[in-house]
C-alpha positions as CSV (number, residue, x, y, z in Angstrom):
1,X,0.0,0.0,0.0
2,X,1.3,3.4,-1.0
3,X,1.9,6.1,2.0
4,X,-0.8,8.4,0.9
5,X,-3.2,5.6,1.1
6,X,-2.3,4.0,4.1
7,X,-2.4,7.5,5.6
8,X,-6.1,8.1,4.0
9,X,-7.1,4.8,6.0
10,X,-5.8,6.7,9.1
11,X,-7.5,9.6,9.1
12,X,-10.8,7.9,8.9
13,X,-9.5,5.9,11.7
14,X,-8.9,9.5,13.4
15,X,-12.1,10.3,12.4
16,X,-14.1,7.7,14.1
17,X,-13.0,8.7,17.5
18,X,-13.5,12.4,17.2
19,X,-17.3,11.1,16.1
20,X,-17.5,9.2,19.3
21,X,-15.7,11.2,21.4
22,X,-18.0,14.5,20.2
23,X,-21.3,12.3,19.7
24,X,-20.6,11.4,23.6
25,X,-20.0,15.0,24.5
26,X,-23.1,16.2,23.2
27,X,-25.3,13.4,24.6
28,X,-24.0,13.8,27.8
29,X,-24.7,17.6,27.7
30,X,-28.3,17.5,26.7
31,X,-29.1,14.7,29.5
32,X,-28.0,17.0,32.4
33,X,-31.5,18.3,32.6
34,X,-33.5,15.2,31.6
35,X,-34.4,12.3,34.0
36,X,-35.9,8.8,33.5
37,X,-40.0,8.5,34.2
38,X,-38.9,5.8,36.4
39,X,-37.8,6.4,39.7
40,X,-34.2,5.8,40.9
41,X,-35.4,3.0,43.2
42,X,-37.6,1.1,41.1
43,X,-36.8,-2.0,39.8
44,X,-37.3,-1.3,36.0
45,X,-34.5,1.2,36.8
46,X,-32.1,-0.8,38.5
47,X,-32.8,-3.0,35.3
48,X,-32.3,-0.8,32.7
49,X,-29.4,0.8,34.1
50,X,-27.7,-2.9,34.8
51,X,-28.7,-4.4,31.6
52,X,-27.1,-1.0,30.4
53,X,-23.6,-1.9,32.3
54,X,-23.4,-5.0,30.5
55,X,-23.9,-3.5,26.9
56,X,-21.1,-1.1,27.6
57,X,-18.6,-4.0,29.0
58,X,-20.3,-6.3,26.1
59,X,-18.9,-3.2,23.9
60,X,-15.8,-2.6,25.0
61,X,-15.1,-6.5,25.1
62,X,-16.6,-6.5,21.1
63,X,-14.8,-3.9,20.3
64,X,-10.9,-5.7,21.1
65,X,-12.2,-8.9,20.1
66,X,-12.1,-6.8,16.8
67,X,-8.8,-5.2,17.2
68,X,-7.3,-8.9,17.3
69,X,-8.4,-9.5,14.3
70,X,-7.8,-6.3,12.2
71,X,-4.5,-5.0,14.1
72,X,-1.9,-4.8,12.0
73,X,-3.7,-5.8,9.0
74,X,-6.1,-3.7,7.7
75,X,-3.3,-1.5,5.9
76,X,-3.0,-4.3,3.7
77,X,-6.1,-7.0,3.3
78,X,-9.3,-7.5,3.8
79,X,-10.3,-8.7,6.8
80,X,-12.6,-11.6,6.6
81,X,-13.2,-13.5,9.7
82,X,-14.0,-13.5,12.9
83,X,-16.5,-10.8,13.5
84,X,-15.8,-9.6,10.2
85,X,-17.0,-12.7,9.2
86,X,-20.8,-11.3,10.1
87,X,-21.1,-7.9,9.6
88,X,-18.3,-5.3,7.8
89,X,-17.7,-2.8,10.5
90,X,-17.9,-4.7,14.1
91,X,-16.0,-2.1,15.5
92,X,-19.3,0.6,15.0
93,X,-21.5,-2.0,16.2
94,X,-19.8,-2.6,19.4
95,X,-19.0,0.8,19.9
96,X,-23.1,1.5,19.1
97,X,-24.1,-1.0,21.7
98,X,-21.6,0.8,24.2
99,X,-23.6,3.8,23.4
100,X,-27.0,2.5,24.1
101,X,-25.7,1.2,27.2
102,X,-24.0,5.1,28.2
103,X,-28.0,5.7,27.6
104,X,-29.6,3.2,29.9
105,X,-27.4,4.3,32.4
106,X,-30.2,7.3,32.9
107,X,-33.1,4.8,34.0
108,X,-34.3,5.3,30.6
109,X,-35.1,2.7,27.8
110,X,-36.0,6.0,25.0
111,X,-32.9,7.0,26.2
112,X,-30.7,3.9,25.3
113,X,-32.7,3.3,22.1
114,X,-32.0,7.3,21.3
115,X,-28.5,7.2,22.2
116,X,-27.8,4.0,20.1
117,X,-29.7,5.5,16.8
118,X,-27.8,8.1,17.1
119,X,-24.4,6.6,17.2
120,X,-25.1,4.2,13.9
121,X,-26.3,7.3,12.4
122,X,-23.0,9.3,13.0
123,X,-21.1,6.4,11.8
124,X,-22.8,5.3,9.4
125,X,-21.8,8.7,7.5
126,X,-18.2,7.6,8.0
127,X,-19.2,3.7,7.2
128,X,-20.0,5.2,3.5
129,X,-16.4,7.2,3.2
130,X,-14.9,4.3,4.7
131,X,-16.4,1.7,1.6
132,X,-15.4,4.3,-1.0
133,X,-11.6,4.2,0.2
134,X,-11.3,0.3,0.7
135,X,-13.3,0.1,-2.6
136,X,-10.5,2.2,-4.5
137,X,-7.8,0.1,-2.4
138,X,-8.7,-3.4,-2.9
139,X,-11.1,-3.5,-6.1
140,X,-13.0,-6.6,-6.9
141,X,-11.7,-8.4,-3.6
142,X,-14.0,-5.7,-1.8
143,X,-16.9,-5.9,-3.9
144,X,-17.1,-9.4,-3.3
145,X,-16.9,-9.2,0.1
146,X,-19.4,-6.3,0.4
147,X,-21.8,-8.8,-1.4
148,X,-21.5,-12.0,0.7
149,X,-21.3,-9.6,4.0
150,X,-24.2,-7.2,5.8
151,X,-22.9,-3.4,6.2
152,X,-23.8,-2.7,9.8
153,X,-26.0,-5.7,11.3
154,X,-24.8,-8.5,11.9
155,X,-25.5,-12.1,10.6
156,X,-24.7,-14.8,13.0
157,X,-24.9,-17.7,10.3
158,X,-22.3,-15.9,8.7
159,X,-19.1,-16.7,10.8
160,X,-16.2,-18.1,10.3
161,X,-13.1,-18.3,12.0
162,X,-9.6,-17.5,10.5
163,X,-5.8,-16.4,12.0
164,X,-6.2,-13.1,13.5
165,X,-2.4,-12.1,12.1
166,X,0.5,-11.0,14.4
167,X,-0.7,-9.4,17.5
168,X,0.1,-6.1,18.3
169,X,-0.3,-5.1,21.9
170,X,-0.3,-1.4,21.4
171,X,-3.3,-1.3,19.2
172,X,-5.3,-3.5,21.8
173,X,-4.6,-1.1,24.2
174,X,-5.1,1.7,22.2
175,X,-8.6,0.5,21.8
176,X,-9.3,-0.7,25.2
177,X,-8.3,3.2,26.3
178,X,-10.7,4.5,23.5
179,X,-13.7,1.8,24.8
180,X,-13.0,3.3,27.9
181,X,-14.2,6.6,27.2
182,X,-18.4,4.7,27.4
183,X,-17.2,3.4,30.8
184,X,-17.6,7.0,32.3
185,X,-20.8,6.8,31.8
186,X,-21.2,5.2,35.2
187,X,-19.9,7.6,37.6
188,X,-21.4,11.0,35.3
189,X,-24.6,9.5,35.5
190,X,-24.4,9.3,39.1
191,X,-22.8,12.8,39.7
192,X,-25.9,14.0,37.3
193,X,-28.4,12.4,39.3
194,X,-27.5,13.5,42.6
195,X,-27.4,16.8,41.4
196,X,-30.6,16.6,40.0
197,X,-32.2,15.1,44.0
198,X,-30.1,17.7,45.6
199,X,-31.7,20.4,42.7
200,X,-28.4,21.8,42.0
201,X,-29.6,20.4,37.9
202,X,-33.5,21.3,37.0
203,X,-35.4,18.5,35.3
204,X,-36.7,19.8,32.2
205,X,-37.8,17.0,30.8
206,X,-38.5,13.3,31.9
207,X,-38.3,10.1,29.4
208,X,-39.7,6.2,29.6
């Protein structure tokens, strides 16, 4: 691969994490003055918000089970198995249910379902610029592989196994530091409602 396209791959690389890092931001900001319709110590809370911890580890778990199989080789090949085997960008889907749990952590189900629509939809402007690059890169390879695989959700009877290439510790924890970003989630959200009991934040708005 030349320089100036392995360096095109990593600025959309770049560009995924300022869209999660700025699609958190701005999620985070508008929640400081909602609340969940259910109350902090009912059970459908404690249930949303717990079944909304376990997306986020789910997520961040995901998201390096994809980094062992792309690290180090997406500059040059396609990557076909594993769980690019089932859907063609595993990385946004982890990273989306991450999201939807950052949004359950409010009590909320809209909330989760709102917060995870809106993360597929930022990426899935980036998803598009990302297929017009590897199309250019790999050619026919690409196009058959964009045929036989789903763009965004996954298909289970799809996988396949296959070598995950030479391991590179730096880019696992380069992505375990940027899944760690959904992972503040927890303590925010319990800053936020405090702050909201104590009336330091006004509710403005309540959601199911």
């Amino acid at each position: 691969m030349s320089e100036p396209e392995y360096q095109g791959l990593g600025n959309y690389q770049h560009r995924r994490r300022i869209v999660l890092a700025v699609l958190i931001v701005t999620l985070f900001a508008a929640l400081l003055f909602g609340q969940s319709s259910f109350p902090p110590d009912t059970t459908i809370h404690e249930v949303v918000e717990m079944a909304g911890i376990l997306m986020i580890f789910l997520g961040i778990v995901g998201r390096l089970w994809c980094t062992l199989y792309i690290g180090g080789r997406k500059s040059g090949e396609i990557v076909t198995g594993g769980p690019y085997s089932m859907t063609r960008n595993p990385l946004y889907v982890f990273s989306t249910l991450a999201a939807a749990g950052v949004g359950a952590q409010m009590g909320s189900i809209v909330t989760a379902i709102g917060f995870a629509l809106m993360c597929a939809a930022a990426f899935h402007v980036v998803i598009l610029r990302e297929e017009k690059h590897l199309g250019h890169l790999f050619g026919p390879e690409y196009s058959a592989y964009v045929k036989r695989v789903p763009r965004f959700v996954p298909n289970l009877s799809l996988y396949e196994e296959d070598d995950t290439g030479s391991f590179r510790p730096k880019l696992l924890l380069n992505t375990l530091l940027d899944g760690l970003v959904f992972l503040v989630a927890l303590p925010v959200f319990e800053l936020i409602d405090h702050a909201q009991v104590t009336g330091v934040l006004p509710v403005l708005f309540r959601l199911p």
